[in-house]
PAMAR-906420 format. One line per field, with one value per residue (C-alpha): residue in one letter; z, x, y. Coordinates in steps of 0.5 Angstrom, whole numbers. Each point is the difference from the previous one (the first is absolute). Layout:
residues N
residuo <- A:... .
zz <- Z:... .
xx <- X:... .
yy <- Y:... .
This chain:
residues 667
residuo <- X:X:X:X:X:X:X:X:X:X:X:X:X:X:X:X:X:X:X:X:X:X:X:X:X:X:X:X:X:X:X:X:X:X:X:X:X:X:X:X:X:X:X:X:X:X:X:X:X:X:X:X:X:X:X:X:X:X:X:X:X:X:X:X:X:X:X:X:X:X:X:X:X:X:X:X:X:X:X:X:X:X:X:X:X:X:X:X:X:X:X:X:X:X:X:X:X:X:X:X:X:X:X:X:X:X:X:X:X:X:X:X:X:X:X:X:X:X:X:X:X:X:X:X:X:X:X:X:X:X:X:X:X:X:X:X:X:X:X:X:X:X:X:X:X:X:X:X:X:X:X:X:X:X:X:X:X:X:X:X:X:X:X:X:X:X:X:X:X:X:X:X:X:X:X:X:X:X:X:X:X:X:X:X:X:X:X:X:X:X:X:X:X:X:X:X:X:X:X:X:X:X:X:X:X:X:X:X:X:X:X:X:X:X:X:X:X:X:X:X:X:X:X:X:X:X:X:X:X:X:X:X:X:X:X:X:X:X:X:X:X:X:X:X:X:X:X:X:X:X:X:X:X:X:X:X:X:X:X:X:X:X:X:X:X:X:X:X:X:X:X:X:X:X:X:X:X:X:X:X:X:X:X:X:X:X:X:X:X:X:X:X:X:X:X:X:X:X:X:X:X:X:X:X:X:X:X:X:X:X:X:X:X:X:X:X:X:X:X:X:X:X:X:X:X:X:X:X:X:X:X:X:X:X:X:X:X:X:X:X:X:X:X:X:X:X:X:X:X:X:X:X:X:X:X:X:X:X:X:X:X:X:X:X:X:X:X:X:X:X:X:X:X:X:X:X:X:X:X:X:X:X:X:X:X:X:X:X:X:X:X:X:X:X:X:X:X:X:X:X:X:X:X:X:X:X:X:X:X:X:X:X:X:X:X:X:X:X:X:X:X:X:X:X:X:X:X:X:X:X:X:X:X:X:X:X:X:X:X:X:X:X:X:X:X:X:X:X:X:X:X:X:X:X:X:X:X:X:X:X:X:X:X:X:X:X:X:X:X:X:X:X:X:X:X:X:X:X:X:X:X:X:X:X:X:X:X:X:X:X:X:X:X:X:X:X:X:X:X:X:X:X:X:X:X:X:X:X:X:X:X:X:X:X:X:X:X:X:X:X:X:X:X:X:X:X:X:X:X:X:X:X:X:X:X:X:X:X:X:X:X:X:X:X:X:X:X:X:X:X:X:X:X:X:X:X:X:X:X:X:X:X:X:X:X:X:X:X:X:X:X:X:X:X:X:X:X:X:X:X:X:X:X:X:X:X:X:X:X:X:X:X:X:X:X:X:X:X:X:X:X:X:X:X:X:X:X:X:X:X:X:X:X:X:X:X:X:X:X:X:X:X:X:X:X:X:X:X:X:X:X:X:X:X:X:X:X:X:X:X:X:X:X:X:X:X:X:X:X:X:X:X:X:X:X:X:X:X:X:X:X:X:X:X:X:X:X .
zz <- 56:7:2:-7:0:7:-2:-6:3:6:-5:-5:5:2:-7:-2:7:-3:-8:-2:-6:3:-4:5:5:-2:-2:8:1:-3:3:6:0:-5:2:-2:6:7:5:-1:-7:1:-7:-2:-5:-7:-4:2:0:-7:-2:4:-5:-6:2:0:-6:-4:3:0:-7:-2:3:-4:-7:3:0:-6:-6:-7:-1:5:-5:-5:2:4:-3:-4:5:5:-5:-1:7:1:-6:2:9:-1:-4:3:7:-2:-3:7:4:-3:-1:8:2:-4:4:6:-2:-1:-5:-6:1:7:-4:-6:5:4:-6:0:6:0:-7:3:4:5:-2:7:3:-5:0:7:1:-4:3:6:-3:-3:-7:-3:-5:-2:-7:1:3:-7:-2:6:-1:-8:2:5:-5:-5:6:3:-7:-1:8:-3:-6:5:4:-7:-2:7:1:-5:0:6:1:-6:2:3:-6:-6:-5:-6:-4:5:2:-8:1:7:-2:-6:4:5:-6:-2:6:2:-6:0:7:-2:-5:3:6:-4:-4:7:7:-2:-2:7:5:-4:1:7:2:-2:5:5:4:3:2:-6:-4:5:0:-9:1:5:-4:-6:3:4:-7:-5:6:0:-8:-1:6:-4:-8:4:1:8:3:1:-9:1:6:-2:-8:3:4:-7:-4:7:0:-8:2:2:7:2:5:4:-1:3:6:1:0:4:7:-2:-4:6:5:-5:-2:8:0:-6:3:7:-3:-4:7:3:-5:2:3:4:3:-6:1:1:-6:-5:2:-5:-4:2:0:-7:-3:4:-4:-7:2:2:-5:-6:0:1:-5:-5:0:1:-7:-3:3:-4:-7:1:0:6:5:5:6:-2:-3:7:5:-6:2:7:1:-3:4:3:0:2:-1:-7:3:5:-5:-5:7:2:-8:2:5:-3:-6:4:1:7:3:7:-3:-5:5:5:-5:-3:6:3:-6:0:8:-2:-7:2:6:-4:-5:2:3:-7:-3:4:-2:-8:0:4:-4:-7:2:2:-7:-4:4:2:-4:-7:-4:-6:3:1:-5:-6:5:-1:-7:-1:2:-4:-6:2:1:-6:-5:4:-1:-7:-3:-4:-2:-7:-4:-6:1:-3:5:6:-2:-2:7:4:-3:1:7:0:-3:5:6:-3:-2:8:2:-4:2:7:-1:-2:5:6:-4:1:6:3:-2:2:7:1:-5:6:1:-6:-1:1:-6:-4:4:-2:-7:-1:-3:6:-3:-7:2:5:-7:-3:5:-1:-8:0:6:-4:-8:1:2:-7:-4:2:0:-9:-1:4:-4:-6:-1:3:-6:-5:3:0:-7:-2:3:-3:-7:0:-6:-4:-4:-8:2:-1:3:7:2:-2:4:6:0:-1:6:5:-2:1:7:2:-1:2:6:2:-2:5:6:-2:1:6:3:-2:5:5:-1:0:8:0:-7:1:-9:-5:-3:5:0:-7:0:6:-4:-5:3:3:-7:-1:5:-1:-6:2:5:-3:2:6:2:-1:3:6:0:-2:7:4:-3:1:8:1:-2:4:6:-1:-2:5:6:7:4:5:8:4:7:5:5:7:-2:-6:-3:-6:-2:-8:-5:-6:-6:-4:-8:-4:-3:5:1:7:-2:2:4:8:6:0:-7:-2:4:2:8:-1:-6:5:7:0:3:-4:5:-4:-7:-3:-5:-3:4:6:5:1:7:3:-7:0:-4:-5:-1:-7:-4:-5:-5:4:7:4:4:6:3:5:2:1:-5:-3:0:-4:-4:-2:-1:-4:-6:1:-1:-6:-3:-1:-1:6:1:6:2 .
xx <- -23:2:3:2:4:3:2:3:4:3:2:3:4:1:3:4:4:0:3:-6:-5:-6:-4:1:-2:-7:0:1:-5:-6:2:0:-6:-5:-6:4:5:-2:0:-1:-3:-1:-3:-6:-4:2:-4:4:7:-3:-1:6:5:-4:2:7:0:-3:6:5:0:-1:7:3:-3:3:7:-1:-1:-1:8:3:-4:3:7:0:6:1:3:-6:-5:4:-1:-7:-2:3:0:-9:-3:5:-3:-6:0:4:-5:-6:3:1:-6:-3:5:-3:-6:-4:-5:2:-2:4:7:-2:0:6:4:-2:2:8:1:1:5:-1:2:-1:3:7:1:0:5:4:0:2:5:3:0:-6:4:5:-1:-3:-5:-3:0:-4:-5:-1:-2:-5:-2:-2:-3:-5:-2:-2:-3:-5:-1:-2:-4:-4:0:-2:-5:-4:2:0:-7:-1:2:7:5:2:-4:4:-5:-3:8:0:-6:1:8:-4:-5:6:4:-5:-1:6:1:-6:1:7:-2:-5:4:7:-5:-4:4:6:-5:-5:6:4:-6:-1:8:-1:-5:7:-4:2:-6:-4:5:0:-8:0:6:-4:-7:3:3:-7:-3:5:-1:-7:0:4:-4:-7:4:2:7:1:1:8:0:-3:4:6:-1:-2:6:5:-5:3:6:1:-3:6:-3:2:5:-5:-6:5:1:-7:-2:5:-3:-7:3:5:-7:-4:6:1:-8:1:6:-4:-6:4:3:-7:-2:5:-3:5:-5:2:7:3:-5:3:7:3:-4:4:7:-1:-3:6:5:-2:-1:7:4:-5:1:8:0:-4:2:7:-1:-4:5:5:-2:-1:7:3:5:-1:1:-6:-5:1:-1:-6:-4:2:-3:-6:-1:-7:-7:-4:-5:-3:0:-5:-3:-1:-2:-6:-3:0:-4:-5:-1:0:7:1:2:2:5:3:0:4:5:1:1:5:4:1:1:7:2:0:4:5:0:7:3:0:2:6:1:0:7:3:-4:2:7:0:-3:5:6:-2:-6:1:4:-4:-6:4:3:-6:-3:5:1:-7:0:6:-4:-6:4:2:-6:-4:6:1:-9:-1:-8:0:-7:-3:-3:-7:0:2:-5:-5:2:-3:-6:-2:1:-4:-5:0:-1:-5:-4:1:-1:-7:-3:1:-4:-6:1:0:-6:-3:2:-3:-6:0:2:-2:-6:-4:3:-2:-7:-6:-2:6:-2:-7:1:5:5:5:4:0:2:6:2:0:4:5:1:0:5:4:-2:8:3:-3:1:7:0:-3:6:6:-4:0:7:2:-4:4:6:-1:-3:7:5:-5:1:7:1:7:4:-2:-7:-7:-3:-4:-2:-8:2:1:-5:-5:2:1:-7:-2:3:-2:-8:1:3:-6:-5:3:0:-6:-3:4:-4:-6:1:3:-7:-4:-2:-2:-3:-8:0:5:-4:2:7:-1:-2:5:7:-3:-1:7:3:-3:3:8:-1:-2:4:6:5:-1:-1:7:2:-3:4:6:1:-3:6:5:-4:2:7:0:-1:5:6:-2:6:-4:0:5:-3:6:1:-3:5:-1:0:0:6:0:3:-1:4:2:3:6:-1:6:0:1:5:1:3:6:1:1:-6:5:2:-8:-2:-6:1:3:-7:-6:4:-4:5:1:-3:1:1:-2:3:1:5:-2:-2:4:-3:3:5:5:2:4:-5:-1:-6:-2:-4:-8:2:-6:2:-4:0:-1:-1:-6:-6:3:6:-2:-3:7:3:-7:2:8:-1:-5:4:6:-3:-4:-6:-5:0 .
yy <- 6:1:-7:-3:8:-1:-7:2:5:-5:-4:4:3:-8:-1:6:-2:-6:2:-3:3:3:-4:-6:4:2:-8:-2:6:-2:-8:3:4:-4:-6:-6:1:0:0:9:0:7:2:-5:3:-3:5:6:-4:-1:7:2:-5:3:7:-3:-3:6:5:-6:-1:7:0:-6:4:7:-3:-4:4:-2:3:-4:-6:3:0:-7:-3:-6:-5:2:-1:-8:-1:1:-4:-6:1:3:-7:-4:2:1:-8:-3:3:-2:-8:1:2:-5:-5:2:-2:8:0:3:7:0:-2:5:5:-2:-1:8:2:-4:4:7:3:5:7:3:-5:1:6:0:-5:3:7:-3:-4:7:-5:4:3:-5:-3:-6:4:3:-7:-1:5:-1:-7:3:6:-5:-6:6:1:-8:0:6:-5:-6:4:3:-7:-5:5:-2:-7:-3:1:-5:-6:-3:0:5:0:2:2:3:4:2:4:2:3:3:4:1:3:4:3:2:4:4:1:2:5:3:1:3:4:3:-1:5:5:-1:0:6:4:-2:2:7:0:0:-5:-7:-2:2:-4:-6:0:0:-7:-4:1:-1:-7:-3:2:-3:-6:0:-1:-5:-3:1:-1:-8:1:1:6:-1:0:8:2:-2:2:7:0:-2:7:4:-2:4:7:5:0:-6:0:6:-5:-5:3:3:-7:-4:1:-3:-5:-2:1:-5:-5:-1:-3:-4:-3:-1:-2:-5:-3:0:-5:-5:-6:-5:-4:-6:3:-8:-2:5:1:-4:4:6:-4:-2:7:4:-6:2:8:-1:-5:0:8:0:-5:2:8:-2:-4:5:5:-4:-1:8:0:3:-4:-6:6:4:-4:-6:8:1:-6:-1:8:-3:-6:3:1:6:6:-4:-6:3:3:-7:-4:6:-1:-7:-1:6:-4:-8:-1:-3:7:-4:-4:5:6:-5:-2:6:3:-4:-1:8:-1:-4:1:8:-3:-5:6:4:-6:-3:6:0:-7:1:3:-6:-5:4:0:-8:-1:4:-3:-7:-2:-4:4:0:3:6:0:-1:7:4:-2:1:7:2:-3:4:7:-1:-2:6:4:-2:0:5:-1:2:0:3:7:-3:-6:5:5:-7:-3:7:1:-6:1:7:-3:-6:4:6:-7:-2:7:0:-6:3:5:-4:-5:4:4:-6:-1:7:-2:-7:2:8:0:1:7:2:5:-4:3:-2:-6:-1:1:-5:3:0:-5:4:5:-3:-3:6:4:-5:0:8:-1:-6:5:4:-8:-3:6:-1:-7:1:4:-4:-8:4:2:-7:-3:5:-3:-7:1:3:-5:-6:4:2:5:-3:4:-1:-5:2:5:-2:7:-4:-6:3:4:-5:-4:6:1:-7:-1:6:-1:-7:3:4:-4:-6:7:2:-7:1:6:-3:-6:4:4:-6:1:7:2:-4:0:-1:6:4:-2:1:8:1:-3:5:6:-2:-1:8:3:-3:2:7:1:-5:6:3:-8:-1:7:-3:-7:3:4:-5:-4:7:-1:-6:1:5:-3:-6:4:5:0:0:7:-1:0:4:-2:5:3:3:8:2:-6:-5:-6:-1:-6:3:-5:2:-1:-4:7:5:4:-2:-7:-1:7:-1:3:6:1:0:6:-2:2:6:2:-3:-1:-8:-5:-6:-6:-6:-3:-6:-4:-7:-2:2:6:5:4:6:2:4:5:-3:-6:0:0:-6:-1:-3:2:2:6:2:7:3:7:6:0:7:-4:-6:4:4:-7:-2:5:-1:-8:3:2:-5:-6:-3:-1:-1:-8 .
């Protein structure tokens, strides 16, 4: 710890003087410090470099799901979302056919493939920052792109962690299963986490203890990971999913801060781990390895994101400045050559290539950003007329049918389309339940009594546990297939003006379909029970027992679904608790947001009397079209500024009731 710290730090100091992100630093760090480089080689044990980079990985990625959030998912835009389904399959292709070309085994070009494919967020936001261009708008298609690749890299890591053990190439049948237990595991993870961590963190910040609030998050994190790593998926899938459930709960931004420093400790050992593992003794043998890598990192990502870009419809200038800004590699490639070499991969060489390539491309990376702009102005006035042109008549043609669609469907089939995704995800969420019940058995039964165990109804009572944790899910579920049946019933069976009667006809077929439907779930359940109940008997007795208990209980069951459903809503729609800005003394900076409907729009500092009500002084706005630092009083207020204040916290609290009641709210 003392040398990779001491070491880190020179560096770091080395790359900050040097403009440079800090990434970078840790990188020469652990090259300078690790067995591979002589003639120091000042840190020689393998086994506790290991345990350091697992540590790093844990934090890291709870970090990437703390800023990545299932709302920022659901607001990526169109153009984004383009972008990364033509440049992820495109990379993830070209880098498995090159690595075949070098001559890797299969296994070795899947995973390269994996690790050309991802950005580094780290390393963009830094070079942004430090470019002053973090806020322009090609950067928020920058980071759509990154929201959705971070939720791709989780999948390669849930996936390849599972696979790459099984042999060289994908297997797609095998894919199909892995994906659907994946799919299956993050869905009950996240209900499970919406429906449990707001209530456990809320209960710790009453206590008004950063400590106890730090100690809840990271056992909650090692234990999601450790989870996830028992469950098959890897311990990075838990970190980061726990990272995305925290980043909903309203303490968030005080959650953020708590934990920057012991992520920014470990996240250093990562990195300096990652460097340790960088082996140059075949440097001459593997340098064409490197040169090629970097050529698809930095054309095939500028191409590909700058296509997808494109056919999103924004203009040459932003989508060339979007694909020369992720034209790198970084934390998950790192990530993806570790789980690599843990499941029979050349580790050596992926280290090595992922290393260097990051090394270059994390160098190369604001030389091209500012090249975009005079590549995109030769475009548009020196390249062929016709290119430019079909581009910009493109977009405007986009523009327009976006602005112009209007989705209009039949109230049924909307309502029919609804339903059938509710069902379809209380069916994945069931089917968790009973899988990690067989799970807890098969991997924790040795927990369990050794009277329980003795009697060899361990296994039953696992399962049982699960169908009584799953009765409120299956009531809900009966209800929501029920009325999806009567509504097919309806639309297949239209009722006319002056016809026949068909009130009999639809209701023989509502009933038909609903039987049908829970006869093929209950073959279901018995199958998913098949390898904890010892009898078809037993089995038998028990979905009896459970059918009794439903029926006795039917009401309170739909109670309980109903509010675990209102919790969750709760917690997606709930607006993060903002985390002031300590001051010395007894002074606050605050943010404050100001509504379309306040009555403050329009009106002057001076006019809105905020400083003669609270005495805080206005330090900044932040706007659409810019930032306005230091405002003076005739600066107006506009509908979506961000105002930051500052001032005592008695002061604060005056502005806090006087902005309540116009119309603006904390951001």
């Amino acid at each position: 710890m003392a040398v990779v710290m001491v070491v880190a730090a020179v560096t770091t100091l080395l790359c900050r003087k040097l403009k440079q992100p800090v990434v970078l630093g840790y990188l020469l760090a652990g090259i300078l410090i690790g067995p591979y480089t002589p003639p120091f080689m000042l840190v020689k044990n393998e086994a506790t470099i290991a345990t350091m980079s697992q540590l790093g990985v844990v934090l890291l990625l709870f970090s990437v799901g703390l800023h990545f959030s299932f709302r920022h998912l659901y607001q990526v835009g169109l153009t984004a979302l383009v972008a990364a389904i033509v440049e992820i399959p495109a990379m993830f292709w070209l880098g498995d056919r090159l690595g075949l070309a070098f001559g890797w085994s299969d296994r070795d070009a899947l995973f390269l493939g994996a690790i050309v494919s991802i950005s580094s967020t780290t390393i963009i936001v830094k070079v942004l920052e430090g470019m002053g261009l973090i806020r322009q708008g090609f950067a928020r298609l920058v980071f759509g792109i990154l929201v959705l690749e971070d939720l791709v890299a989780v999948t390669m890591v849930g996936l390849l962690a599972g696979l790459g053990s099984g042999g060289g190439g994908l297997v797609w049948g095998q894919v199909g299963m892995q994906l659907a237990q994946l799919l299956i595991f993050l869905v009950t993870v996240g209900v499970v986490g919406f429906l449990t961590v707001p209530r456990l963190l809320g209960a710790v910040a009453k206590l008004h203890n950063d400590e106890a609030i730090l100690i809840t998050v990271l056992g909650l994190v090692f234990g999601m990971a450790i989870l996830a790593e028992r469950m098959g998926h890897g311990m990075a899938l838990g970190a980061f999913l726990m990272g995305a459930v925290i980043a909903e709960v309203k303490q968030v931004h005080r959650i953020e801060r708590l934990v920057a420093p012991v992520r920014d400790v470990f996240s250093a050992l990562f990195f300096t781990a990652t460097g340790m593992m960088i082996r140059f003794d075949n440097l001459p043998d593997h340098v064409g390895w490197v040169a090629g890598v970097v050529c698809l990192v930095i054309f095939g990502k500028g191409l590909f994101v700058s296509f997808g870009a494109l056919l999103g419809g924004v203009d040459m200038k932003t989508a060339l400045r979007s694909g020369a800004t992720l034209g790198q590699i970084g934390e998950f490639s790192f990530i993806l050559a570790a789980l690599g070499s843990s499941v029979g991969a050349n580790g050596d060489v992926l280290f090595f290539v992922a290393g260097l390539v990051s090394i270059v491309t994390t160098l190369t990376t604001p030389i091209l950003m500012r090249g975009s702009d005079h590549l995109a102005e030769w475009v548009e006035n020196k390249g062929p007329g016709w290119w430019s042109g079909f581009w910009k008549m493109y977009g405007f043609w986009l523009a327009g049918l976006r602005k112009n669609v209007h989705h209009q469907h039949h109230s049924a089939v909307a309502l029919v389309k609804k339903l059938a995704w509710q069902i379809g995800f209380q069916f994945i969420l069931v089917t968790g339940i009973f899988l990690v019940a067989t799970q807890i058995w098969h991997r924790g039964g040795d927990l369990l009594p050794v009277v329980i165990r003795a009697s060899g109804w361990g296994p039953t009572i696992c399962w049982l546990g699960g169908a009584v944790l799953a009765l409120p899910v299956l009531v809900a579920g009966i209800r929501k297939f029920q009325a999806f049946c009567m509504l097919l019933s309806e639309m297949a069976l239209p009722r006319r003006t002056g016809g026949e009667d068909v009130t009999v006809a639809r209701t023989v077929m509502s009933h038909s379909l609903s039987g049908l439907g829970l006869l093929l779930f209950l073959i279901y359940l018995i199958v998913l029970g098949a390898g904890l109940i010892p009898s078809m008997k037993i089995l038998a007795i028990l979905l009896v027992g459970l059918a009794i208990l439903a029926g006795l209980s039917w009401k309170h069951l739909v109670r309980i679904y109903a509010q675990g459903q209102a919790s969750i809503r709760e917690t997606w729609e709930a607006s993060p608790e903002p985390d002031h800005v300590r001051l010395p003394g007894n002074a606050e900076v605050k943010v404050y947001r100001v509504e379309k409907d306040s009555s403050l729009v329009g009106r002057t500092l001076m006019e809105s009397g905020l400083r003669q009500h609270s005495g805080v002084v206005v330090v900044a706005i932040e706007r659409k079209g810019g930032s306005v630092v230091s405002p003076g009083p005739d600066e107006k207020l506009h509908d979506g500024d961000q105002v930051f204040i500052f001032g005592e916290r008695e002061q604060v609290h005056l502005a806090d009731e006087y902005f309540g009641k116009c119309g603006v709210t904390a951001a």
